[in-house]
Every structure is written in C-alpha cells, then in structure tokens.
ROLOMAR-971318 format. One record per residue: x, y, z of N, C-alpha, C in turn. Coordinates in pm, whole numbers, padded with zeros to 5 digits, always signed. Last residue first. Example, Ala and Ser with C-alpha at 12.3 -4.5 7.8 and 13.67 -1.06 7.14 Angstrom:
<sites>
+01285-00225+00708+01367-00106+00714+01290+00003+00787+01319-00569+00780+01230-00450+00780+01320-00330+00780
</sites>
This chain:
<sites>
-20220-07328-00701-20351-07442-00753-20268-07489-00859-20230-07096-00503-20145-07250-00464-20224-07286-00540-20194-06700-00575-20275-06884-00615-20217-06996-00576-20045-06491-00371-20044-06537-00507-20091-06671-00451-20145-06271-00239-20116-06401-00195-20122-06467-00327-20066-05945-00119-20149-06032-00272-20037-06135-00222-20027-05637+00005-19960-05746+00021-20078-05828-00046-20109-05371-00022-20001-05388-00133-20029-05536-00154-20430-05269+00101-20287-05257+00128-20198-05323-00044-20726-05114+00220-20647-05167+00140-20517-05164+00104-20837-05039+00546-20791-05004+00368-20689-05074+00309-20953-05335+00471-20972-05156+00461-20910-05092+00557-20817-05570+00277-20825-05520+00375-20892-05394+00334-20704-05681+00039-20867-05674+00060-20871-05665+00210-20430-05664+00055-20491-05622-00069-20655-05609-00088-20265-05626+00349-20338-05682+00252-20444-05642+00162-20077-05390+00449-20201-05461+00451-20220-05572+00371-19869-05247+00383-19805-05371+00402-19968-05447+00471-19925-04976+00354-19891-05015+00209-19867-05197+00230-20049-04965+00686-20028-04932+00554-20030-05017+00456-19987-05123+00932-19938-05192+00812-20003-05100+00688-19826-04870+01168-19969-04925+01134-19873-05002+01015-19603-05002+01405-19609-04908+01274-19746-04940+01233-19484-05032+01691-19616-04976+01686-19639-04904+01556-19186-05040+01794-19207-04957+01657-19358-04962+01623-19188-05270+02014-19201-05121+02005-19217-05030+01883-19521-05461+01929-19379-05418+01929-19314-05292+01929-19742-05505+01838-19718-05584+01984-19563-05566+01991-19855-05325+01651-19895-05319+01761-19845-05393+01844-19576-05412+01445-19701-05365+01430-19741-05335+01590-19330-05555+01418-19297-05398+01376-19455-05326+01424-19319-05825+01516-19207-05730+01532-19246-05617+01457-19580-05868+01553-19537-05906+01679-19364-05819+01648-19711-05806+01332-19780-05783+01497-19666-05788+01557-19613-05953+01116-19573-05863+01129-19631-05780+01273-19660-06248+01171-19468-06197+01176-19516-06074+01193-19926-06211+01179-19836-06247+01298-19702-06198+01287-19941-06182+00897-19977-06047+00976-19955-06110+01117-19815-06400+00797-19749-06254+00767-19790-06154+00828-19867-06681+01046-19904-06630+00892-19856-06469+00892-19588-06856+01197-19748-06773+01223-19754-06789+01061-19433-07049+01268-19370-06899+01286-19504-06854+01253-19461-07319+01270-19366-07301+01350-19359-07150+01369-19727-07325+01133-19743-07342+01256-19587-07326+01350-19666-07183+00858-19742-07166+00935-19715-07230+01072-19430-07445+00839-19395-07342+00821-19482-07210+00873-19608-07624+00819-19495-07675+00889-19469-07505+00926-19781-07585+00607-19864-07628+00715-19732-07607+00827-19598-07598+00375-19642-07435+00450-19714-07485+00571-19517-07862+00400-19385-07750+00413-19484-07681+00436-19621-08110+00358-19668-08033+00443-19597-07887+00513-19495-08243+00132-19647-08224+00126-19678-08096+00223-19135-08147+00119-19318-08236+00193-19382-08148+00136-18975-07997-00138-19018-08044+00004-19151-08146+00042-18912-07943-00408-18827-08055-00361-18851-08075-00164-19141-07789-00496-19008-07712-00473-18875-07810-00425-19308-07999-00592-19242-07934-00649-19143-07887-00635-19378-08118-00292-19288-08188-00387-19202-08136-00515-19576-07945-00266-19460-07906-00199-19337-07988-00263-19816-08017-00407-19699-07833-00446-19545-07864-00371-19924-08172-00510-19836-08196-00455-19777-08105-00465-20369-08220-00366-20219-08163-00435-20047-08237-00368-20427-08159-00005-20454-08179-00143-20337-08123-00230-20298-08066+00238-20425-08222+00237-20436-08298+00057-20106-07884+00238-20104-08002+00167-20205-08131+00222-20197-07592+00327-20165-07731+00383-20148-07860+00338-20267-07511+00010-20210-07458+00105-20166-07551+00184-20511-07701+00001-20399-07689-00083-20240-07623-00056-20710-07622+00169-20638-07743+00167-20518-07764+00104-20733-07369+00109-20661-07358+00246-20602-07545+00239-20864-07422-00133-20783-07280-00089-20676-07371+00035-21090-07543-00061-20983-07641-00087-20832-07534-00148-21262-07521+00272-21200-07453+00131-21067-07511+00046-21269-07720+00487-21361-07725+00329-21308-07672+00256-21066-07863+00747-21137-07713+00624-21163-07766+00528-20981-07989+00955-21169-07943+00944-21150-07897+00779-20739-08037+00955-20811-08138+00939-20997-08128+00908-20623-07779+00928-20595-07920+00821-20641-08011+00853-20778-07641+01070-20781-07629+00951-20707-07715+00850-20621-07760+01331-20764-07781+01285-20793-07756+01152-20368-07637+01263-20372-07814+01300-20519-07824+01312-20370-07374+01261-20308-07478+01135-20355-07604+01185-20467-07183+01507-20542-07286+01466-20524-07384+01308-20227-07084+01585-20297-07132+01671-20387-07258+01575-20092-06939+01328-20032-07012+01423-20149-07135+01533-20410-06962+01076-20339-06887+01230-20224-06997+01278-20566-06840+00797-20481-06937+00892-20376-06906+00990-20733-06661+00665-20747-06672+00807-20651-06793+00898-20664-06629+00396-20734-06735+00424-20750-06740+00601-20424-06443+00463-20518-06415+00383-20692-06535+00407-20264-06593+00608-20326-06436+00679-20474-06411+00598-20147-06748+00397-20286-06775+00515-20290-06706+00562-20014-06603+00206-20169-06629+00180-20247-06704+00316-19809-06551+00325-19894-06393+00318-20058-06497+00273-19696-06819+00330-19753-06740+00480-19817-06571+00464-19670-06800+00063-19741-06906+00179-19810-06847+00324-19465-06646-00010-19629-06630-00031-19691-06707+00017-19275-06776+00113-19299-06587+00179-19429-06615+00115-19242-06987-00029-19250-07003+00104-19326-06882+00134-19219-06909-00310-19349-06979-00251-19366-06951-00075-18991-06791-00323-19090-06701-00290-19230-06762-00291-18838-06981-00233-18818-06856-00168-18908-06801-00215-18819-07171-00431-18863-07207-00307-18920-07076-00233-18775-07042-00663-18907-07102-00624-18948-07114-00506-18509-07025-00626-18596-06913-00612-18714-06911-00613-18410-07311-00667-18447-07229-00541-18524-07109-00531-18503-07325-00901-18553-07411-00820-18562-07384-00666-18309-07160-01040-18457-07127-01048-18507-07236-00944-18039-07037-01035-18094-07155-00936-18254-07155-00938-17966-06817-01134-17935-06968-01213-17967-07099-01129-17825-06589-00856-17932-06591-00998-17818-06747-01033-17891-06604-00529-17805-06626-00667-17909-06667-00780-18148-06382-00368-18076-06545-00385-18018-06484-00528-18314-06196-00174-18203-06220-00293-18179-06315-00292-18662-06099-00027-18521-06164-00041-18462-06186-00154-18707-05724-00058-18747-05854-00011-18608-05941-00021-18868-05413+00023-18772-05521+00016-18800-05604+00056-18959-05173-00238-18998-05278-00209-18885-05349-00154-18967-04807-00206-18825-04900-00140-18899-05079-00130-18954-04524-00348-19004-04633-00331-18909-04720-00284-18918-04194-00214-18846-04265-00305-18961-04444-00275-18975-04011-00041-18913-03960-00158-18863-04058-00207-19206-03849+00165-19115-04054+00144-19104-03994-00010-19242-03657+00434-19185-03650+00314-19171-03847+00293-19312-03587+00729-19440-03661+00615-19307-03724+00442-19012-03684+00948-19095-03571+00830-19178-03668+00746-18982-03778+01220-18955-03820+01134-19018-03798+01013-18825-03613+01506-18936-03623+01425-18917-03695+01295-18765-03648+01862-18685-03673+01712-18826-03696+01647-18789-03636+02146-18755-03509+02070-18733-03546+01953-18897-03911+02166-19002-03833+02189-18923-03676+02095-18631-04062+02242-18722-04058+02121-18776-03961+02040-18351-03958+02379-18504-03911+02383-18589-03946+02294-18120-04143+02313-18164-04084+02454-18288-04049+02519-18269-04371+02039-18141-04245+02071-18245-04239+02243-18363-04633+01959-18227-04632+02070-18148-04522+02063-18635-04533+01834-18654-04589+01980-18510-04637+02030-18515-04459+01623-18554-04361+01697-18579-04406+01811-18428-04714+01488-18308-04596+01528-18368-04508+01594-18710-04760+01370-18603-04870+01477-18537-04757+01540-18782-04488+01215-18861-04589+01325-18734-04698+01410-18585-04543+01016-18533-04448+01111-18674-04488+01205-18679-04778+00909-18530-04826+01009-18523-04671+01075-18883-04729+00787-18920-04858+00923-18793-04809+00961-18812-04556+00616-18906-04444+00697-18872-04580+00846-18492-04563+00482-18595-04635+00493-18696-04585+00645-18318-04257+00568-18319-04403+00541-18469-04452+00492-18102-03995+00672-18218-04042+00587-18199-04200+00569-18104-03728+00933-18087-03876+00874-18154-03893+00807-17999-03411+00964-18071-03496+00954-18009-03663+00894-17753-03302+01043-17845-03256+01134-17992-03367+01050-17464-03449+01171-17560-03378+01104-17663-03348+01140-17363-03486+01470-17238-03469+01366-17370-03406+01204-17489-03536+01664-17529-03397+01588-17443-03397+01507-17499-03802+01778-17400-03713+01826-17404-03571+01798-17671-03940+01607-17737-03867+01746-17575-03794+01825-17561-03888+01349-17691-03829+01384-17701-03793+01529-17370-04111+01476-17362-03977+01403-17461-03904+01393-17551-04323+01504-17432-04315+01567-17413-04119+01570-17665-04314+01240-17759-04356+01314-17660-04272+01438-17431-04401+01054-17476-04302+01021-17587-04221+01150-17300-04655+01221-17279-04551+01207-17320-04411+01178-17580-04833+01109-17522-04789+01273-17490-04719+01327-17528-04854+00863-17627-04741+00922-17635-04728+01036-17180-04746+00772-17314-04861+00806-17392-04760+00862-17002-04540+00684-16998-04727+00627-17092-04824+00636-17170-04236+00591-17120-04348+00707-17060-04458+00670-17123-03967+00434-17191-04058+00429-17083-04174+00525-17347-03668+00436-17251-03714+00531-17236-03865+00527-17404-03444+00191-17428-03601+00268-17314-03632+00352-17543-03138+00250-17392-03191+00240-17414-03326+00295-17709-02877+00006-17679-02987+00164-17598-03108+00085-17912-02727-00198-17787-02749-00134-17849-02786-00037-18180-02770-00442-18156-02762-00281-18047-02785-00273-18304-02841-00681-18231-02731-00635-18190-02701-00516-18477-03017-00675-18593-02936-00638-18417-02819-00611-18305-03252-00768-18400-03262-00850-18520-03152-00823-18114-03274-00582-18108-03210-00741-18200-03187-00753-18289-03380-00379-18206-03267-00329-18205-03202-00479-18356-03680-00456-18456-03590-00394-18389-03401-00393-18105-03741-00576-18192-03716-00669-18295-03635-00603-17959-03816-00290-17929-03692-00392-18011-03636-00496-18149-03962-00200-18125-03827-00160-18080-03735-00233-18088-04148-00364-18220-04119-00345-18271-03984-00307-17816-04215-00309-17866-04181-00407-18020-04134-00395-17832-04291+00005-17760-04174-00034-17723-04123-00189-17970-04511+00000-17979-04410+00032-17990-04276-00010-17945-04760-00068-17988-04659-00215-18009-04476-00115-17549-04816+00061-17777-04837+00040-17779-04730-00081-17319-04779+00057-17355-04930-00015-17518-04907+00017-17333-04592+00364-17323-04629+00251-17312-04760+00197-17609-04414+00507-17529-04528+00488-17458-04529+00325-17639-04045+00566-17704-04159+00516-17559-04292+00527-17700-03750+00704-17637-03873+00696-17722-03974+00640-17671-03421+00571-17719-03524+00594-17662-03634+00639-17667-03056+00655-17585-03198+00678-17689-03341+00705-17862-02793+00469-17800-02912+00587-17699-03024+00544-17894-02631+00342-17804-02628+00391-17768-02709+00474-18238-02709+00341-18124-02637+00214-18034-02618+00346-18443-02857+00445-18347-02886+00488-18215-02829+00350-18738-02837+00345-18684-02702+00421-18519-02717+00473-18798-03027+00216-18792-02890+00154-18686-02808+00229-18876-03209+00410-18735-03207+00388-18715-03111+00288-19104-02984+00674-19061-03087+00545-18942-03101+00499-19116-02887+00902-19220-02967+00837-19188-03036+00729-18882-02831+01159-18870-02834+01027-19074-02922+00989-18805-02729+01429-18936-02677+01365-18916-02663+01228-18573-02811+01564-18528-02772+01405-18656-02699+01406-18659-02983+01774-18619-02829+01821-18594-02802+01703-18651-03231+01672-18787-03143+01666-18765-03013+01689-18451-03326+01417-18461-03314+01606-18614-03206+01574-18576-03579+01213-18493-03438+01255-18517-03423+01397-18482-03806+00929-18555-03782+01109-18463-03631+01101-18715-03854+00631-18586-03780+00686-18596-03801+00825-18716-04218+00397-18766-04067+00482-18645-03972+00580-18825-04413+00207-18744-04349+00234-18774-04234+00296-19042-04673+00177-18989-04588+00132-18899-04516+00184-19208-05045+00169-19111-04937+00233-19075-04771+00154-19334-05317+00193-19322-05204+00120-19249-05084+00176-19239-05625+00254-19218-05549+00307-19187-05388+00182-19133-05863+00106-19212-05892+00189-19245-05772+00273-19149-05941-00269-19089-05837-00189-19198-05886-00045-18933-06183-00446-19042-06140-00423-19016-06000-00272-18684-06251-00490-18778-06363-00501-18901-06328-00458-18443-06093-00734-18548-06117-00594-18619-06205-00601-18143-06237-00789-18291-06241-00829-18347-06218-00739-17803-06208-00940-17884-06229-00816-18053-06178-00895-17614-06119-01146-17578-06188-01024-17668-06257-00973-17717-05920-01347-17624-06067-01333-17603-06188-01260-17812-05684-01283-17679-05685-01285-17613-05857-01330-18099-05723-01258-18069-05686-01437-17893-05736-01384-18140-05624-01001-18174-05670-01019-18138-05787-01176-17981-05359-00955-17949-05469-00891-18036-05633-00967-18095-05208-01175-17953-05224-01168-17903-05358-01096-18425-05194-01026-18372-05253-01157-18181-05284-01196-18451-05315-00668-18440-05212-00828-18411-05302-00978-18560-05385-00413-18532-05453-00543-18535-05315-00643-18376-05373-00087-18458-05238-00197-18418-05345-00353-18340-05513+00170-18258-05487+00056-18432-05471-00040-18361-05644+00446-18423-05518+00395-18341-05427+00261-18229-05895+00414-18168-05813+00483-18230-05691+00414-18181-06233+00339-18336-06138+00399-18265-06015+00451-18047-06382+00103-18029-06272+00159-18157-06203+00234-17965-06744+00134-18066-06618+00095-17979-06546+00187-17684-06854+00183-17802-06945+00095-17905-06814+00026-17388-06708+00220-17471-06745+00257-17618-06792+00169-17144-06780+00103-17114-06768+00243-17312-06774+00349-17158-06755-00181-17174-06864-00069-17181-06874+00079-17081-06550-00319-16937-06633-00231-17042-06767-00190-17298-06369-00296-17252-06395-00437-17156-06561-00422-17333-06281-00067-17437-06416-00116-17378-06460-00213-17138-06193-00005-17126-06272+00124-17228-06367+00006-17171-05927-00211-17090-06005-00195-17057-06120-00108-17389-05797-00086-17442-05897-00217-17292-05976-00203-17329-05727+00189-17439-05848+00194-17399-05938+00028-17154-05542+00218-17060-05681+00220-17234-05802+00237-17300-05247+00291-17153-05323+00162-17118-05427+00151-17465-05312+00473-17528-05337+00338-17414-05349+00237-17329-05618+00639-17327-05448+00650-17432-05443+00531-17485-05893+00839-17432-05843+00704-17418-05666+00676-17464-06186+01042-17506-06061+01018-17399-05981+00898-17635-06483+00944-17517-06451+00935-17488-06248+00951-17762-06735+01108-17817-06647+01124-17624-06530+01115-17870-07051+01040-17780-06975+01133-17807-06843+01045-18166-07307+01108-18140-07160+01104-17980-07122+01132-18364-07482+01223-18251-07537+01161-18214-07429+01054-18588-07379+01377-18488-07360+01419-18343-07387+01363-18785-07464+01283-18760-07343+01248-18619-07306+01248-18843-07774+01117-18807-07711+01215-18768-07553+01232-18882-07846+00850-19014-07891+00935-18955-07815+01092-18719-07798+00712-18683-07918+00789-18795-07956+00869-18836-07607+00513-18758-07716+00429-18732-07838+00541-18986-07440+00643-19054-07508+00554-18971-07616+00507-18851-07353+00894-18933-07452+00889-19022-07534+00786-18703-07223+00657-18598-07354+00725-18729-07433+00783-18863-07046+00604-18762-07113+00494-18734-07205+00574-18936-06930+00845-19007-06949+00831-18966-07042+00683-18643-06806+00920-18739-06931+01009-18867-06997+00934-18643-06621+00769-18570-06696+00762-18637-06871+00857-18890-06482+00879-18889-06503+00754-18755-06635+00711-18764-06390+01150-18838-06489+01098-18881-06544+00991-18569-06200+01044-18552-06302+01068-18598-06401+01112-18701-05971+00965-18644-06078+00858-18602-06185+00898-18849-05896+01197-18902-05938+01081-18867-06055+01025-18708-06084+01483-18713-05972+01411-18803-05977+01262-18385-06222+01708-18549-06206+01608-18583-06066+01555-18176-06444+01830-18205-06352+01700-18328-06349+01714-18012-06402+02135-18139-06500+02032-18191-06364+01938-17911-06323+02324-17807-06303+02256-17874-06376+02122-18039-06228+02552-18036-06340+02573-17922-06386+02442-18148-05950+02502-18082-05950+02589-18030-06118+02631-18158-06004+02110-18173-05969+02247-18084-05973+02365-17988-05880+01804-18040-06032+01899-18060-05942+02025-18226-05840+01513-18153-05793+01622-18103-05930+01699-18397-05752+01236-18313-05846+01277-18218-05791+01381-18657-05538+01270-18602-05660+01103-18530-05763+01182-18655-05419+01513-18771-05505+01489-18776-05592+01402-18366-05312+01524-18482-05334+01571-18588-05338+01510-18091-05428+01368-18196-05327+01331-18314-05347+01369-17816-05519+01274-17873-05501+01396-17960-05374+01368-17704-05640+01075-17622-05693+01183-17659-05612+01309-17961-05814+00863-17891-05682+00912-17817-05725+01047-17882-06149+00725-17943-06052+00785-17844-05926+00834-17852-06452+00551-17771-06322+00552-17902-06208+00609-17873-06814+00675-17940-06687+00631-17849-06508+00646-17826-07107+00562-17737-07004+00648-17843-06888+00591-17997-07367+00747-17958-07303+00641-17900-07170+00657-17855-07736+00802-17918-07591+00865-17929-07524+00712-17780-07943+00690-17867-07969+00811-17914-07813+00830-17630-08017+00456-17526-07913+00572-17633-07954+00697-17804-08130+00265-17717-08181+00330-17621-08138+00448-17991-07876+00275-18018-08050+00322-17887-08101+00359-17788-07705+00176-17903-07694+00267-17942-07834+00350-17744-07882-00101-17630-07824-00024-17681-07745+00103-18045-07908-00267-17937-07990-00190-17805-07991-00089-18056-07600-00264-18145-07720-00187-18094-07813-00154-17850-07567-00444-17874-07433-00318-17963-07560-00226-17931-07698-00660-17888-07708-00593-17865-07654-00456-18289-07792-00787-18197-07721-00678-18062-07749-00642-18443-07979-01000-18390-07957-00942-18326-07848-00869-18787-07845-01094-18633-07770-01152-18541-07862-01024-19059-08069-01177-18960-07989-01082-18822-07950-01080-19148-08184-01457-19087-08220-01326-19045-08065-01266-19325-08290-01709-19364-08120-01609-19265-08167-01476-19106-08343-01971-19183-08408-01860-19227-08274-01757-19180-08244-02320-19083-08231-02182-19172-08286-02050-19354-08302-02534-19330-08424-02450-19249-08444-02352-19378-08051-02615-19524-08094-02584-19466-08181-02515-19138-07960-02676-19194-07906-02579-19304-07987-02568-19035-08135-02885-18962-08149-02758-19042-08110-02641-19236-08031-03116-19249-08168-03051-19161-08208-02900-19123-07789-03146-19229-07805-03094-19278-07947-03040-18841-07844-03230-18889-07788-03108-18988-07817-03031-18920-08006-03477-18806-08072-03401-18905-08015-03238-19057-07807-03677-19120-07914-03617-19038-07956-03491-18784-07679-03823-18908-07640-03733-18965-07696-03605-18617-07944-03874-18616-07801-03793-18677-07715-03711-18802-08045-04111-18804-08104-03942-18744-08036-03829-18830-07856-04235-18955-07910-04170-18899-07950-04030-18545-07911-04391-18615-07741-04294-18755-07719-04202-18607-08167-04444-18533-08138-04367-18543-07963-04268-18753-08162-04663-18812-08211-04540-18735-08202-04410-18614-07854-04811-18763-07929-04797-18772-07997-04633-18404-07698-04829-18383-07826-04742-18519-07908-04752-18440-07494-04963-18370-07588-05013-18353-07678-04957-18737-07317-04990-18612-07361-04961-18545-07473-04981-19095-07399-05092-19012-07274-05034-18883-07367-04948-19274-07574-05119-19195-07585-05196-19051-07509-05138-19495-07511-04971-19420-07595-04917-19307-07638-05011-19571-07309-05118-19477-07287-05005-19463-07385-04934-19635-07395-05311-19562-07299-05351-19502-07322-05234-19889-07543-05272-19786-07601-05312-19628-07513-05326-20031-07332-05138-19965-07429-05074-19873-07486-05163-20109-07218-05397-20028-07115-05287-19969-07238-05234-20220-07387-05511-20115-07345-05578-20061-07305-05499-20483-07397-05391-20344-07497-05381-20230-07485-05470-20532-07146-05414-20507-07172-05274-20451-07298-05280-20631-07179-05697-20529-07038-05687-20501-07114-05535-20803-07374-05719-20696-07413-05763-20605-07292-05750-21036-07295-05547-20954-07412-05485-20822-07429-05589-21170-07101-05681-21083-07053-05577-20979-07161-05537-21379-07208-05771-21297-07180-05903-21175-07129-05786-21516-07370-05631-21477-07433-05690-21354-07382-05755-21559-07130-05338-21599-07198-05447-21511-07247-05569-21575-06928-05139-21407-06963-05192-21460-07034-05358-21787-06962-04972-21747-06838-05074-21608-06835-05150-21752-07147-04825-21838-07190-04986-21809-07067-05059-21601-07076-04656-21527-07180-04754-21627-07177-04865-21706-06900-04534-21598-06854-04592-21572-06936-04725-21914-07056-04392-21933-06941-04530-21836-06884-04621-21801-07198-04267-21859-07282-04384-21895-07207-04442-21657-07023-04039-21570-07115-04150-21640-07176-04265-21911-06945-03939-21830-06846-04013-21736-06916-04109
</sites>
C-alpha cells in the first residue's frame, strides 16, 4: 500500500511535500530548542528503569515486625474474636493472608477494631496500615483524596430483616415503618434513595454502630433493619430466635467491599491487591492450602509456577520474596477456603457464593483472577 501511494505522489508531488516539511519544521521561534522540548519526554520515558515503586507503608511494616490491620469491631463470620478471645473471620484472614505474604508468617498480624465512623479516620492517622472492614467502594469515597481501594474481595448488596410475624414479602410494603440502619455506612443513604425514589414514608432510626442498630432492632425499637444482605445474615444468627426473622428478596443497592489504603503509596496498593488476587487466582488454578508444596514442585502450568514463584520475579516487585503467594496460600488457603470456612458451607451463615463465585464457575460468579505474567 505504501509503494502505491508513493509512486502515486510522483516526481511532480515531491516538491509541494517538501515544502510542507520545510514549513513546519520551520514553525516557532525556538527551532531546535522547541524540538528538544518535545523530544526531552519521550526520551526520559524509553530509558526510565522498569523498577518497582518503592513503599513506604512497606518499610514502616517491616520495620515495626507486624502489620496493623483496621477491622469490624464484631461481625460474625467478617471479623469477630471467639470464645478464646482469637480473631477470625473473612476479613480477617485476608489480613493474614498480607502479613503471610510480607513475613512469610500469618500471624505477624494486630488486629485493630473499627466503628464504620472512626475506620477512614484511624487509616487516614496511621493508626492503621490497611483497612479490611467490609467498606462499600463508591465513587465519593473513592475520588475524595484520601484513600484507594485496592480491589473488591466480596460482592455484596443491601437488604431489609423483618420479624416474620410482619407477613411482609417485600420492602415495598414497609410505608410507615421504622427503620434502623448504622451510621457513617452507605446505609442509611441507600435507604433513603430506595424509600424516595418509589414515594414511600418511614422513619430511619439511625444508630452510631451496627451493633447498636442490630441491638435496637431486636429490642423492636423498629421494625426493620437494613444493611449489607452478609451482615443482617451475621446479626440474625445472635438475636433469640433466628428462625422468626426474615430477610426480604429485595437488594436495593450494590455494595463491592474491599480493602482501603492511603492514597500516594502506589507501591503499597500494589501490594494489596496482588496479594487478594493471589489467593482468588489459586482457587482459580486449583491451588489448595493442602496441596501448595506439591504444586511448587510438580506443576507444569507455568500459570501456577508463576504464581508460586518457581518462575519470574513478581514478588520482588511489590518489595517481597519470590515466594510471598506460595507463603501466603499455604498459611491461610486460596479465596474459596477463606470463603468455606467463614461465610459458606462450613460456617454458621451457610451463604451460597453467588455473585462471589468465580467467573468460570456454574454458575458463574463476579470473582476474576487477574494475570501473574
């Protein structure tokens, strides 16, 4: 195509097209100097070295020995402590699962509990490294300045509980009620937009924490609760009767949550959402708590090698070992272990994984293991 163009240009064409050039390299008053302006950039970028964003958040981690993690200050199956006074729970393996990637130990963990009013401010301070505390990425929060998700580990939406003696089917039917919701969540906006937005009166009842709101509900101080569909699931297995509390088809709002870190630390926020996609991609690749230490030494797929650092230096990137997800897999599982064991079939909240499947499951779910290559 270029040698037809050009013969179709022919002899008599070559002096109108170097005229043009000469014209415009003629163009302004700096000549070689407005060149080198240009030029300057593009030459910086081709010969920037490909290194790894230092961290600080990383260095100040390393050097303390632990890492401080911001969690709910008590929400069965995300983050609770037991009858032994030992944290666990979704999010707070997820935190385990950061610390076994950075010390090779899970355990080099503290574990800071947070209202939803006093989480962004505790991360903003320092007080703590990440935020894993079933926090809803929006745009306001997100855009505000402050802070960055680092990805979402947990699809979620918003829903109503009612006492069953109501013989309510839908939150349609709740015109005149008393709601409770938390405050500092997207709650008790979500609600309101669900409520305006179909003409419905009712009166939010709004709490300081969802403890409280939770608290209140089962006293009858209202007559419904609204939250995230997983936490009124938690809150239904510690009222008196489970079994009498319904939790309506209705999800009126989208709720992706995942973890926060301080915005301007790109090196950390690397870390944080390699790590969480680490362990969604060996669920994906079949890598098991049980069997990481054969698959790094048997496996062919260079998927899974890469992943385990047989191959490559990913982990050096984020400023860890070679063997941070291999470390990190075998101290806390792969994402459909975290999630079995606190919210799925091997826990009381028995939630199917829905929207929190995997993306080539059937049926098909949300959760996508982004590429180690």
């Amino acid at each position: 195509m270029f040698r037809g163009f050009s013969a179709r240009i022919g002899l008599s064409g070559v002096a109108p097209v170097l005229a043009l050039a000469l014209v415009l390299a003629g163009c302004g008053s700096g000549g070689d100097e407005d060149r080198a302006e240009v030029e300057a950039p593009v030459s910086a970028v081709a010969t920037a070295p490909d290194e790894p964003v230092e961290s600080p958040t990383l260095i100040a981690v390393k050097r303390r020995g632990y890492l401080n993690c911001g969690v709910h200050e008590g929400l069965v199956g995300f983050a609770y402590t037991d009858n032994r006074g030992e944290w666990r729970g979704f999010d707070v393996d997820f935190c385990k699962v950061m610390a076994a990637a950075i010390f090779g130990e899970a355990n080099r963990v503290r574990f800071v509990p947070l209202t939803a009013d006093n989480r962004y401010d505790a991360l903003a301070s320092g007080r703590v490294d990440v935020l894993w505390r079933n926090s809803s990425w929006t745009m306001e929060r997100d855009t505000g300045g402050r802070f960055t998700f680092a990805g979402v580990n947990y699809y979620d939406g918003q829903g109503f509980m009612v006492r069953r003696s109501l013989a309510l089917n839908s939150a349609a039917e709740l015109n005149g009620a008393r709601v409770c919701v938390a405050q500092g969540s997207t709650s008790a906006l979500n609600a309101a937009d669900y409520f305006r937005a179909r003409g419905i009166e009712y009166t939010p009842v709004v709490l300081p924490t969802e403890e409280a709101a939770r608290n209140a509900y089962a006293r009858e101080d209202c007559d419904a609760f609204s939250a995230d569909i997983s936490a009124l699931a938690a809150a239904r297995t510690t009222l008196g009767s489970p079994q009498q509390h319904a939790i309506l088809a209705d999800v009126v709002s989208k709720e992706p949550l995942g973890p926060v870190v301080r915005r301007g630390d790109e090196g950390w926020t690397a870390l944080v959402r390699w790590t969480l996609n680490a362990v969604v991609l060996a669920e994906e690749l079949g890598v098991t708590r049980a069997n990481v230490k054969a698959q790094e030494a048997d496996a062919a797929d260079p998927r899974i090698r890469r992943l385990l650092g047989v191959e490559g230096e990913f982990g050096p990137r984020l400023g860890l070992s070679k063997t941070w997800a291999r470390d990190a897999i075998a101290e806390v599982g792969n994402y459909g272990e975290i999630f079995d064991r606190n919210l799925g079939a091997q826990s009381a909240l028995d939630l199917t994984r829905g929207l929190n499947a995997q993306w080539n499951a059937r049926p098909a779910g949300l959760i996508y293991g982004l590429p180690i290559r």
